[in-house]
C-alpha positions in Angstrom: -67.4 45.2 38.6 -69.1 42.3 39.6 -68.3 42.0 43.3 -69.1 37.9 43.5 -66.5 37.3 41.2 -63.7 35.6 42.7 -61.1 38.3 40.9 -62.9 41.2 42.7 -63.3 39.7 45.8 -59.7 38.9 45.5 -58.4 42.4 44.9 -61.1 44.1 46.8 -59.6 41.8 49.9 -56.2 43.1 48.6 -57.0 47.0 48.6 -58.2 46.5 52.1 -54.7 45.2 53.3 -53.2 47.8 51.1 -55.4 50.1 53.4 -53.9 48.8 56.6 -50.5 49.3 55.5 -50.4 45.0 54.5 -48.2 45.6 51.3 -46.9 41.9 51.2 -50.4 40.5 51.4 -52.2 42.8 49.6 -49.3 42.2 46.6 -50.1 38.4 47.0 -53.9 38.5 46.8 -53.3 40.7 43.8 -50.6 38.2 42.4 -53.4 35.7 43.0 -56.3 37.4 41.3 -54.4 37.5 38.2 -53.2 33.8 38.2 -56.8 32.7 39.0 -58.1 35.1 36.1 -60.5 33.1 33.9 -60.7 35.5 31.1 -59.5 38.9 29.4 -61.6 41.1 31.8 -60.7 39.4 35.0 -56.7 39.5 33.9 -57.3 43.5 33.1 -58.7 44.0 36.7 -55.8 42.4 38.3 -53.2 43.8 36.3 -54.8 47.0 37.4 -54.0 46.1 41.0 -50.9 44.4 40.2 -49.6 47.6 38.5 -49.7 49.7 41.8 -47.4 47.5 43.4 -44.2 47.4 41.2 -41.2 48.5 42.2 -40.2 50.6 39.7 -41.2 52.5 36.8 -40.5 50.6 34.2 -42.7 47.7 36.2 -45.2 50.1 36.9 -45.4 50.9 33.0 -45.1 47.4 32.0 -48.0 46.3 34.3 -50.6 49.0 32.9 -49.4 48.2 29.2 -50.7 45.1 29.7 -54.3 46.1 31.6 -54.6 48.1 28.4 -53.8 45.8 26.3 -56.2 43.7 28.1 -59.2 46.5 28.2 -58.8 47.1 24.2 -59.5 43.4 24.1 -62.8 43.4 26.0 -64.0 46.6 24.1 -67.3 46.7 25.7 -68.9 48.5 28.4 -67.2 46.7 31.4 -64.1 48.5 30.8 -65.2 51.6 29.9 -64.6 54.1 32.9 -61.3 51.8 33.2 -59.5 54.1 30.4 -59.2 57.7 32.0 -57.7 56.0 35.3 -55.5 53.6 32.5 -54.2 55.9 30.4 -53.4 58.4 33.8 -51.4 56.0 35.5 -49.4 55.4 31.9 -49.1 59.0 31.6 -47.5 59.3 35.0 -45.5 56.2 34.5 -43.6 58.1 31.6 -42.9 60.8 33.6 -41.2 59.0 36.2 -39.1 57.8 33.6 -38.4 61.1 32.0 -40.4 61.0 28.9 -43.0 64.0 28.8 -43.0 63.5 25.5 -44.2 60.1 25.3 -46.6 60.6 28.9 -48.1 63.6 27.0 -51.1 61.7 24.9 -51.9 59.5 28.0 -52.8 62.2 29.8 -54.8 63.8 26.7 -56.5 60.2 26.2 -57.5 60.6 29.8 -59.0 63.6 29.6 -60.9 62.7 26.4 -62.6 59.8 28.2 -63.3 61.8 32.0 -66.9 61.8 31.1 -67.2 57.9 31.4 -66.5 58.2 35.0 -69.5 58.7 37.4 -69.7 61.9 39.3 -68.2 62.4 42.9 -65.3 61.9 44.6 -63.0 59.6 42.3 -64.2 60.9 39.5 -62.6 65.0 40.8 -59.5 63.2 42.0 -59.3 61.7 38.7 -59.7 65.1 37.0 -57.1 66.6 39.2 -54.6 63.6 38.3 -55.1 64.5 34.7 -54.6 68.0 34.9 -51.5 67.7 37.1 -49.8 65.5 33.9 -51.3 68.0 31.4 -49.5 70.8 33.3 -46.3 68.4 33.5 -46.2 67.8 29.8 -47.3 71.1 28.3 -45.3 71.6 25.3 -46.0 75.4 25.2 -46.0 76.4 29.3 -47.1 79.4 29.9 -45.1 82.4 31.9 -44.4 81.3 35.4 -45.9 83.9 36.8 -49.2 83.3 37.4 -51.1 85.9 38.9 -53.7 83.7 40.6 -51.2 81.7 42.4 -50.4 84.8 45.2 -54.0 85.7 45.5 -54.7 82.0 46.6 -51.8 81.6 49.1 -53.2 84.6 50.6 -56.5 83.2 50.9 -55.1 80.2 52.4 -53.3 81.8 54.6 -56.4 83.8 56.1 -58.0 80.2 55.7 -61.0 82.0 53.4 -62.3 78.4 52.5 -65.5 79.7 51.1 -63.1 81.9 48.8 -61.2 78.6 48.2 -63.9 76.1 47.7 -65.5 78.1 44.8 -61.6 79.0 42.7 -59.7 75.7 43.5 -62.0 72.9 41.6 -61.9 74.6 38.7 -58.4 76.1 38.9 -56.8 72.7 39.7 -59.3 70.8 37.7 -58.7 72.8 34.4 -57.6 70.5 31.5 -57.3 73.9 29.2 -60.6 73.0 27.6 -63.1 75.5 26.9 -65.4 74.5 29.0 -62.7 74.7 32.1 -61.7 77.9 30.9 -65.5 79.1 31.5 -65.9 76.9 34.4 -63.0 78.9 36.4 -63.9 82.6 34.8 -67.1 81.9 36.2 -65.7 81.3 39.2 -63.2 84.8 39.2 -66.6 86.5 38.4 -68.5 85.1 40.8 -66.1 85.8 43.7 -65.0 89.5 42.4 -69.4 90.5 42.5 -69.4 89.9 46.2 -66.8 92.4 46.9 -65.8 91.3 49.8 -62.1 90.6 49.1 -59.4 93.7 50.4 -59.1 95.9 47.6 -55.9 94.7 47.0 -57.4 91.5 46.2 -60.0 92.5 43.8 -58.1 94.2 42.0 -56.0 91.3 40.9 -59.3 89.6 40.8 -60.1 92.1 38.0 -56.8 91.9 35.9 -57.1 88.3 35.7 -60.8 88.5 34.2 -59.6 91.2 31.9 -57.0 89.0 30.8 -59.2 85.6 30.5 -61.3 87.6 28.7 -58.6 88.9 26.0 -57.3 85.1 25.4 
């Protein structure tokens, strides 16, 4: 975004009273920034804004309708890492008003279009957003009992945040994708070759590998 555009400077102003807790104001200046919008792209960056600040769902939903609305009408590469943040806030829209169903191919749409997103810090919150509503709206969950999910309360209770850096990006990350699948056996692998874990520990280390590796 173009940050001398009066739009941006507009909601840029806004998120900063968002920031300090300024709801009222920051919902104004957004309110603002899409009245003083000169064009298709300027009224799809404030909707953005304006859509965090509704007070209910179906507000919330009706708000980033319309920014997508507005981003399929620009179609060019000014809105192109808009989508995966778009379609996530949908996606999560539905769900707050019931509807996996309909939240479902948000999410999926997201996902499809992570990889327009620079790398760093927005971009793995992003992921994580995505594969929080994946999990939400799987059709086919699988059994609840997860045998990862003891083996990293455990490590957070002995606060092993080496353990924990390498397993939870790709654990929480995964979108069910190939490539995530590998990305977090890579992970179990790596950790179960240092051998450092109690033997308790590895050994659950090693079922889940041997399962991965049957799927």
């Amino acid at each position: 975004m173009n940050p001398d555009q009066n739009v941006v400077q507009l909601c840029t102003q806004g998120m900063a009273a968002e920031t300090e807790g300024r709801n009222a104001e920051a919902m104004g200046l957004f309110r603002q920034a899409w009245d003083t919008a000169g064009d298709d792209y300027e009224a799809c960056v404030a909707a953005h804004y304006l859509a965090r600040h509704q007070p209910t769902p179906e507000a919330t939903l009706r708000w980033n309708l319309t920014c997508l609305e507005l981003a399929d009408r620009v179609g060019d590469e000014r809105v192109r890492g808009f989508y995966p943040s778009l379609h996530g806030t949908i996606g999560r829209a539905h769900l707050g008003l019931g509807r996996p169903a309909e939240a479902r191919p948000h999410f999926e749409a997201a996902a499809d279009r992570l990889a327009d997103v620079p790398p760093g810090p927005y971009a793995d919150w992003l992921r994580l957003c995505v594969a929080r509503g994946l999990r939400a709206t799987d059709p086919e969950p699988g059994s609840d009992a997860d045998p990862l999910r003891p083996l990293l309360a455990r490590l957070c209770e002995r606060a092993d945040l080496e353990a924990l850096s390498l397993l939870l990006p790709p654990y929480t990350g995964n979108l069910r994708r190939p490539e995530d699948e590998e990305r977090l056996t890579a992970a179990l692998r790596m950790l179960h070759a240092e051998r450092r874990l109690p033997d308790a520990d590895q050994a659950v280390l090693s079922e889940v590998i041997g399962l991965r590796a049957k799927a």
